[in-house]
PDB file of N, CA, C and O in Angstrom:
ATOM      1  N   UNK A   1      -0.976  27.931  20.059  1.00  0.00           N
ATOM      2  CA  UNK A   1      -2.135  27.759  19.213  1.00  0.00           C
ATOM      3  C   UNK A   1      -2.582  26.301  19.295  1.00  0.00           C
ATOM      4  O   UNK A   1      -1.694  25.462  19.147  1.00  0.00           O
ATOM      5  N   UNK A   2      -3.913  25.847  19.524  1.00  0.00           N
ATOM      6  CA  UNK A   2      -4.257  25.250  19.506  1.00  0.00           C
ATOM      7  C   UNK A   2      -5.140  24.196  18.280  1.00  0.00           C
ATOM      8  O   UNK A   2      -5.976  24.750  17.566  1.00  0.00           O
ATOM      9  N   UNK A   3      -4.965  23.187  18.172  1.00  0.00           N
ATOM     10  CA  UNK A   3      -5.705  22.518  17.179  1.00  0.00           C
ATOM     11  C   UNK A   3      -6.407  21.621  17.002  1.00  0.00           C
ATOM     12  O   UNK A   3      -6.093  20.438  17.133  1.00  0.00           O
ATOM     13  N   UNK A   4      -7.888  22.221  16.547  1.00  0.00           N
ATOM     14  CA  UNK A   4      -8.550  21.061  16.957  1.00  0.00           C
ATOM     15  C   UNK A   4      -9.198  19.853  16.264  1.00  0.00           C
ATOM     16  O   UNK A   4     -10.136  20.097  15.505  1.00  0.00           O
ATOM     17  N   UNK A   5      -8.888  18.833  16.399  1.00  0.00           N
ATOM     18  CA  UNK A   5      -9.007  17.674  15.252  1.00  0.00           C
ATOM     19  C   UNK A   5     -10.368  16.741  15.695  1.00  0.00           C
ATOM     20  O   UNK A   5     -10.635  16.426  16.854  1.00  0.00           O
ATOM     21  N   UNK A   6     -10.979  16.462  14.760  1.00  0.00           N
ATOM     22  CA  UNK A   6     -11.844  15.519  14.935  1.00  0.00           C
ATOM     23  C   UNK A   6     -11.798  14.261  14.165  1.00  0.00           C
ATOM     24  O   UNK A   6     -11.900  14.150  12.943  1.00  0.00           O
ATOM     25  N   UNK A   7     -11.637  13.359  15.009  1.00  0.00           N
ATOM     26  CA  UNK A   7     -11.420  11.910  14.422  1.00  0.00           C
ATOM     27  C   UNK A   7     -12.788  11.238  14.402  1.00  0.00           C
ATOM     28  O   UNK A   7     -13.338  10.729  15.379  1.00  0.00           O
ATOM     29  N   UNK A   8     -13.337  11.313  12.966  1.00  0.00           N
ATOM     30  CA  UNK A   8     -14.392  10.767  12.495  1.00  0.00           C
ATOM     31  C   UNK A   8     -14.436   9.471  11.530  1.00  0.00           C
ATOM     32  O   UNK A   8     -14.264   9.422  10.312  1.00  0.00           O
ATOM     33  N   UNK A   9     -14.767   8.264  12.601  1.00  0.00           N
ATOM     34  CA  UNK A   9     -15.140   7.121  11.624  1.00  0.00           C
ATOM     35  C   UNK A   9     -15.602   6.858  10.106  1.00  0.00           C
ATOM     36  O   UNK A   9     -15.786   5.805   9.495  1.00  0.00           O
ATOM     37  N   UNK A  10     -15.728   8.290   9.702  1.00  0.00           N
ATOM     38  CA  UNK A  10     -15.956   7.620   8.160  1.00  0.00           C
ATOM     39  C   UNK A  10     -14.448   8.343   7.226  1.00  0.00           C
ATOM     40  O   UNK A  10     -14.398   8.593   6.022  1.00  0.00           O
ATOM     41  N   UNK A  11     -13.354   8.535   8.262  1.00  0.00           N
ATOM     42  CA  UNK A  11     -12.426   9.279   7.517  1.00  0.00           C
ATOM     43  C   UNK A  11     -11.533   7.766   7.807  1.00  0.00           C
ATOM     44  O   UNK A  11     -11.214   7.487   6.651  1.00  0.00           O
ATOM     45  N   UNK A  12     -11.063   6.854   8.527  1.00  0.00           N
ATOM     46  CA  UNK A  12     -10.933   5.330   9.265  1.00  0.00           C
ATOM     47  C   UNK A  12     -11.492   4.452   7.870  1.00  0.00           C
ATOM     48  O   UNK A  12     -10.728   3.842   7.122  1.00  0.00           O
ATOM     49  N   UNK A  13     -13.172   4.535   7.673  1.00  0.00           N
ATOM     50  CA  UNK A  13     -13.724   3.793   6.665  1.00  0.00           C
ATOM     51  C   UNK A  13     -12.866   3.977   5.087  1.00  0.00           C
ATOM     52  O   UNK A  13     -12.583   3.018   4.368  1.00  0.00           O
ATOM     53  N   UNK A  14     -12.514   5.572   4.735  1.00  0.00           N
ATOM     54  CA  UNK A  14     -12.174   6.006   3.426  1.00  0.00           C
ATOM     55  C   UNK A  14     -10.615   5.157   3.288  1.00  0.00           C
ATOM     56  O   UNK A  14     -10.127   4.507   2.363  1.00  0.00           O
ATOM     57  N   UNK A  15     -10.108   5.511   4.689  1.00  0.00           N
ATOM     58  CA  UNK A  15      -8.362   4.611   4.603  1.00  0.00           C
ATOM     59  C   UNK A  15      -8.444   3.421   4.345  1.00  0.00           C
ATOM     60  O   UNK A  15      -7.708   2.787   3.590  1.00  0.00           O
ATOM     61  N   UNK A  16      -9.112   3.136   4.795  1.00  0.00           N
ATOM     62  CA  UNK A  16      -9.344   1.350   4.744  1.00  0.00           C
ATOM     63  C   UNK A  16      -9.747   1.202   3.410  1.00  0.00           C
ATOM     64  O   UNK A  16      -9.366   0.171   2.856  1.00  0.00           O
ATOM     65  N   UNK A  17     -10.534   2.112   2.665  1.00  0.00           N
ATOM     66  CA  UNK A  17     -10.880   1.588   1.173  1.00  0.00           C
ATOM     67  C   UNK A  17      -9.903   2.260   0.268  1.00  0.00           C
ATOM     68  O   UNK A  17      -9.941   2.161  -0.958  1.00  0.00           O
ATOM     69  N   UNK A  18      -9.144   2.855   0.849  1.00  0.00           N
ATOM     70  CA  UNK A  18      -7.962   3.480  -0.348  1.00  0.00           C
ATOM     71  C   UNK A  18      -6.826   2.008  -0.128  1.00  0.00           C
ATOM     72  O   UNK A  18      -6.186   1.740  -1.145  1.00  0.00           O
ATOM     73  N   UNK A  19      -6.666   1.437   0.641  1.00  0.00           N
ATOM     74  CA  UNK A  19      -6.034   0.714   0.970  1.00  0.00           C
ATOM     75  C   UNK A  19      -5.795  -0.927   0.276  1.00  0.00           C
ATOM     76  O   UNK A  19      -4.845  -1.669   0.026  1.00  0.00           O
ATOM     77  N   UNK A  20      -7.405  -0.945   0.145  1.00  0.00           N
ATOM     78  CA  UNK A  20      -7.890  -2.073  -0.542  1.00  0.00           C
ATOM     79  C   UNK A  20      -7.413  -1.630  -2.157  1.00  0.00           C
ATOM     80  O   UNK A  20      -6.426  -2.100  -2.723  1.00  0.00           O
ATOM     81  N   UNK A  21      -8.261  -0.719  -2.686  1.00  0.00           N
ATOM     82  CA  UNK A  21      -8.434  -0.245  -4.525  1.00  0.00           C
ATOM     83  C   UNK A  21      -6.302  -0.133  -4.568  1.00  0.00           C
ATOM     84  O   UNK A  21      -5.865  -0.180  -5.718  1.00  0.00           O
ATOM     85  N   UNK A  22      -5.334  -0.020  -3.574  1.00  0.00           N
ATOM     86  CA  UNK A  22      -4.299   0.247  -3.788  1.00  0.00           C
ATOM     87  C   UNK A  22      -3.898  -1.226  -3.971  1.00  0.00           C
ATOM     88  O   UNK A  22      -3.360  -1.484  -5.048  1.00  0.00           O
ATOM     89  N   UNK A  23      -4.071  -2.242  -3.096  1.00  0.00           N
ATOM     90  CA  UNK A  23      -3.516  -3.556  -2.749  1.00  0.00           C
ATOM     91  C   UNK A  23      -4.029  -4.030  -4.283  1.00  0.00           C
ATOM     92  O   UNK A  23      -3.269  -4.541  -5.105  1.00  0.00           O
ATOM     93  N   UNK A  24      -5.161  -3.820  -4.469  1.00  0.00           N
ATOM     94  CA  UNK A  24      -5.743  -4.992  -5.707  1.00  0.00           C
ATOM     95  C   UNK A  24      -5.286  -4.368  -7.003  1.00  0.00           C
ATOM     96  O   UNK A  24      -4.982  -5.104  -7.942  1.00  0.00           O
ATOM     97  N   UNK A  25      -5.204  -2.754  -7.134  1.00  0.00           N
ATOM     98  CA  UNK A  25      -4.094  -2.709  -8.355  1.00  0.00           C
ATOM     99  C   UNK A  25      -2.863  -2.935  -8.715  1.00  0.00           C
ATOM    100  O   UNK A  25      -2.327  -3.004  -9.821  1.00  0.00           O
ATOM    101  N   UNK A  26      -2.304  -3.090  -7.160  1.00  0.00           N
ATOM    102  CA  UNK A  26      -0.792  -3.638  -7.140  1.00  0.00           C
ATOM    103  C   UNK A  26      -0.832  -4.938  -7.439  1.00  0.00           C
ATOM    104  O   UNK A  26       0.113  -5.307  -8.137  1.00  0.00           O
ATOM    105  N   UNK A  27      -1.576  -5.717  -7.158  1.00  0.00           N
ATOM    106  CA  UNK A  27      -1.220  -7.178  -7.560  1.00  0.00           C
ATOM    107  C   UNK A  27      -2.425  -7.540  -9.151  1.00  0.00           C
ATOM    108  O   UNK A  27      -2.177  -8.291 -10.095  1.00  0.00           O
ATOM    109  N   UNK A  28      -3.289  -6.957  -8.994  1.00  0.00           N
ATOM    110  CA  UNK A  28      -3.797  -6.871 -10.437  1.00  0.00           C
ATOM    111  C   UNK A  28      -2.738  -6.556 -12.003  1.00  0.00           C
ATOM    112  O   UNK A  28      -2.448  -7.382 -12.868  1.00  0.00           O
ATOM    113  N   UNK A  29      -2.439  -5.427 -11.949  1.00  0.00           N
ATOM    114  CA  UNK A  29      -1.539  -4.912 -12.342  1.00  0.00           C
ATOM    115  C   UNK A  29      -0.599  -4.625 -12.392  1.00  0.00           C
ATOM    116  O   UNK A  29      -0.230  -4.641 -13.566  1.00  0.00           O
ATOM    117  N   UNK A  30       0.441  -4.197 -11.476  1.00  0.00           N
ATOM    118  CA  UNK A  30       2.063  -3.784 -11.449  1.00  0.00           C
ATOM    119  C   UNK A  30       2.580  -5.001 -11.510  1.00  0.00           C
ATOM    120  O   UNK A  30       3.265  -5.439 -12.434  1.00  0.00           O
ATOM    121  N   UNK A  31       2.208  -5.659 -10.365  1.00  0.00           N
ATOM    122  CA  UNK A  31       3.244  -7.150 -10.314  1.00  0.00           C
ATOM    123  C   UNK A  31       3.078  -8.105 -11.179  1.00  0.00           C
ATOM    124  O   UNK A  31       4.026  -8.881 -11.056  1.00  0.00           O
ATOM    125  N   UNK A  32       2.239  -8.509 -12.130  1.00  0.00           N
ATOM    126  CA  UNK A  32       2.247  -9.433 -13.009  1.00  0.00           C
ATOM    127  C   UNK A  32       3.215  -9.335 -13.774  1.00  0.00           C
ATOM    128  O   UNK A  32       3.847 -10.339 -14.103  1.00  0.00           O
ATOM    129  N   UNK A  33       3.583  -7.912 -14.284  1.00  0.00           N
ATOM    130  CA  UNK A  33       4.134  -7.629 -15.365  1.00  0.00           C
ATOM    131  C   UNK A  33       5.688  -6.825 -14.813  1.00  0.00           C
ATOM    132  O   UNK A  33       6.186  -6.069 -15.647  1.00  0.00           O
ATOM    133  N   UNK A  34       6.504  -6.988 -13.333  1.00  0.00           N
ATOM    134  CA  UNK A  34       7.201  -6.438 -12.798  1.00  0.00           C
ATOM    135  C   UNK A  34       7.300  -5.143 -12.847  1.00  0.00           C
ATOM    136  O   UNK A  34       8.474  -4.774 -12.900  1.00  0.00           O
ATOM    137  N   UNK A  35       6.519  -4.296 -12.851  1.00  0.00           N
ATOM    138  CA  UNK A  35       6.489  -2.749 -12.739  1.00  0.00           C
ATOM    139  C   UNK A  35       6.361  -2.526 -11.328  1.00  0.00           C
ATOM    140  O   UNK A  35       5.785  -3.388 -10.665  1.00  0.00           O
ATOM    141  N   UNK A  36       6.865  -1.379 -10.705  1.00  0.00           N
ATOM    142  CA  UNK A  36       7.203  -1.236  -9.377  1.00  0.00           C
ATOM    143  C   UNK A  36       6.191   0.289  -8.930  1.00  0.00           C
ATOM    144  O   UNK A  36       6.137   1.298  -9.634  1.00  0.00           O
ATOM    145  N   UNK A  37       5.609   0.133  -7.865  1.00  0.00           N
ATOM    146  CA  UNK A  37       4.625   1.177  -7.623  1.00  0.00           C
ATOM    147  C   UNK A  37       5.989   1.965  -7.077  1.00  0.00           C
ATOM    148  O   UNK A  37       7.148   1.551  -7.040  1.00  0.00           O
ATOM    149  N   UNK A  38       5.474   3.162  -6.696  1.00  0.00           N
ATOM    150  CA  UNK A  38       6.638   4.341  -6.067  1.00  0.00           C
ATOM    151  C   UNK A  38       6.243   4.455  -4.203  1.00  0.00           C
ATOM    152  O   UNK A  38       5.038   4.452  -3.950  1.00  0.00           O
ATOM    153  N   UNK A  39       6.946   4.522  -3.328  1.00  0.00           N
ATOM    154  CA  UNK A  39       7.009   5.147  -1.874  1.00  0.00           C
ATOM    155  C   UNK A  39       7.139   3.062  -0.954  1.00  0.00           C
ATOM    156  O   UNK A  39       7.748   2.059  -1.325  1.00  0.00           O
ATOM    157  N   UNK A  40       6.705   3.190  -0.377  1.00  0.00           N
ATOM    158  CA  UNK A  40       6.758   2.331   0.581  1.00  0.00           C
ATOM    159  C   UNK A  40       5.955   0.620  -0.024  1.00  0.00           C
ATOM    160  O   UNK A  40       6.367  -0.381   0.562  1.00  0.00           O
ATOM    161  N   UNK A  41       5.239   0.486  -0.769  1.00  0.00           N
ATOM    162  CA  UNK A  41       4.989  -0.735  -1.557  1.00  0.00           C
ATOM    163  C   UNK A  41       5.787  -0.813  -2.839  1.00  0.00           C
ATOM    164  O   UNK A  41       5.761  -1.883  -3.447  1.00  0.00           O
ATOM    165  N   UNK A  42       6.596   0.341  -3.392  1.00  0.00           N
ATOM    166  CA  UNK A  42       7.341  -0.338  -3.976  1.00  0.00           C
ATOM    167  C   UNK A  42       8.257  -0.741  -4.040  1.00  0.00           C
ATOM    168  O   UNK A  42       8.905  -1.321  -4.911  1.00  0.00           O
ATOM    169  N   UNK A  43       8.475  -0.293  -2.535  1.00  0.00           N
ATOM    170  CA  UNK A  43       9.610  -0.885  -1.922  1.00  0.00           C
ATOM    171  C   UNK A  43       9.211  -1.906  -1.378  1.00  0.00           C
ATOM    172  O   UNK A  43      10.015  -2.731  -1.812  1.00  0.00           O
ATOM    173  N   UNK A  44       8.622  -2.372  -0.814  1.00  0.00           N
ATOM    174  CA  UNK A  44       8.024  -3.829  -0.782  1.00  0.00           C
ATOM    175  C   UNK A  44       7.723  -4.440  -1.794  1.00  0.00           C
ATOM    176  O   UNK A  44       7.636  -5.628  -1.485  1.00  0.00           O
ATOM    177  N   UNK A  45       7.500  -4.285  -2.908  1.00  0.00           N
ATOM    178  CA  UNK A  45       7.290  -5.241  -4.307  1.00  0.00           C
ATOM    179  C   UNK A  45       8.910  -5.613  -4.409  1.00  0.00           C
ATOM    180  O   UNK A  45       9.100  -6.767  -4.025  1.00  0.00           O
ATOM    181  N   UNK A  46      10.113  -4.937  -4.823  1.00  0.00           N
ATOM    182  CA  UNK A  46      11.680  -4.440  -4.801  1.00  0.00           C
ATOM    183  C   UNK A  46      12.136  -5.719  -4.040  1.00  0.00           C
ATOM    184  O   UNK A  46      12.533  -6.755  -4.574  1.00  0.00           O
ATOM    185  N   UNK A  47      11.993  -5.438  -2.483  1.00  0.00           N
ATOM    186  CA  UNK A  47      12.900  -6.104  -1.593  1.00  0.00           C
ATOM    187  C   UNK A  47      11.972  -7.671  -1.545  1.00  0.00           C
ATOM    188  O   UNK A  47      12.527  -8.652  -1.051  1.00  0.00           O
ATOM    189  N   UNK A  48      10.695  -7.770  -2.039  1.00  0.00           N
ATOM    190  CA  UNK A  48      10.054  -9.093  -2.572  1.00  0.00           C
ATOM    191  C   UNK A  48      10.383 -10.001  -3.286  1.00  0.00           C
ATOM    192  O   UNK A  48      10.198 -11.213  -3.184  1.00  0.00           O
ATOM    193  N   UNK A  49      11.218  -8.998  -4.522  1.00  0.00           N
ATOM    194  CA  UNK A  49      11.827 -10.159  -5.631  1.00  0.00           C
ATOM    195  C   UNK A  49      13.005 -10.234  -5.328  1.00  0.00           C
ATOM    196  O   UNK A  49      13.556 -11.253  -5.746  1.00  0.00           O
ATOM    197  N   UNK A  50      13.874  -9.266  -4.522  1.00  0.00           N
ATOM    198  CA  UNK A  50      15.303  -9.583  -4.182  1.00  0.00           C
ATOM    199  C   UNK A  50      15.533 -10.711  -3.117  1.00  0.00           C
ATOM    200  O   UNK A  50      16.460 -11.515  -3.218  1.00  0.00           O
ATOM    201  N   UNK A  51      14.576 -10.715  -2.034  1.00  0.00           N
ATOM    202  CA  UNK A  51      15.279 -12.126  -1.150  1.00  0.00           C
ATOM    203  C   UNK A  51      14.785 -13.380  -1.127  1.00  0.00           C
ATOM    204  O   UNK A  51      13.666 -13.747  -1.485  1.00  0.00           O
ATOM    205  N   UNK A  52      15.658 -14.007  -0.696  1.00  0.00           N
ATOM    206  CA  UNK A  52      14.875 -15.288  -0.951  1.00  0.00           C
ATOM    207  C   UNK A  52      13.545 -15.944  -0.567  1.00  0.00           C
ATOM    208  O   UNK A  52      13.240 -15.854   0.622  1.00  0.00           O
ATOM    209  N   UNK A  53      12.926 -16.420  -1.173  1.00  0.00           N
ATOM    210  CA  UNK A  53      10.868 -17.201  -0.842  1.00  0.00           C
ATOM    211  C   UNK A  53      11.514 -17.350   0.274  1.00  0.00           C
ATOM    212  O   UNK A  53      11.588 -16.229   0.778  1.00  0.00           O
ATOM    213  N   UNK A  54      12.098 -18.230   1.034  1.00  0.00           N
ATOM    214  CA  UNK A  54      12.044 -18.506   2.854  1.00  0.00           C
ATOM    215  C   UNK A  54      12.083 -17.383   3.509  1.00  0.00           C
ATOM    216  O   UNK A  54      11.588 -17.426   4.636  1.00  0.00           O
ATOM    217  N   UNK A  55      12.751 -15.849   2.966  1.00  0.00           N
ATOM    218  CA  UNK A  55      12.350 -14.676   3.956  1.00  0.00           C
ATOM    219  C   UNK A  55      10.870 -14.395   3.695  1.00  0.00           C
ATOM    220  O   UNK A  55      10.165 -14.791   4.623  1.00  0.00           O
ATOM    221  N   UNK A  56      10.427 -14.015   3.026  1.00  0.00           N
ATOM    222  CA  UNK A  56       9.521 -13.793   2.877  1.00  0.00           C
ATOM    223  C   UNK A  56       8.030 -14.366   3.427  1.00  0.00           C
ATOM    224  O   UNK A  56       6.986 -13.847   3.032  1.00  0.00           O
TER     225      UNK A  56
END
């Protein structure tokens, strides 16, 4: 079976703006106040405050 996908530039445009409204509530909000988002940035917020400023 075959499947057929179409990769359309305004589906590229939508990632890119979910991306942004995600970045600016994470640092708007979660991190001021150490609250930790869930999946893969909050694991990057996590392993942020655990190592030291020179890894980072």
């Amino acid at each position: 079976m075959k499947i057929k996908t179409k990769l359309n530039p305004i589906y590229f445009l939508f990632l890119i703006l979910a991306g942004i409204i995600n970045a600016v509530g994470v640092n708007l909000f979660l991190a001021p106040v150490n609250l930790y988002d869930s999946g893969f940035s909050g694991t990057a917020m996590l392993l942020a405050k655990l190592t030291p400023a020179n890894w980072t």
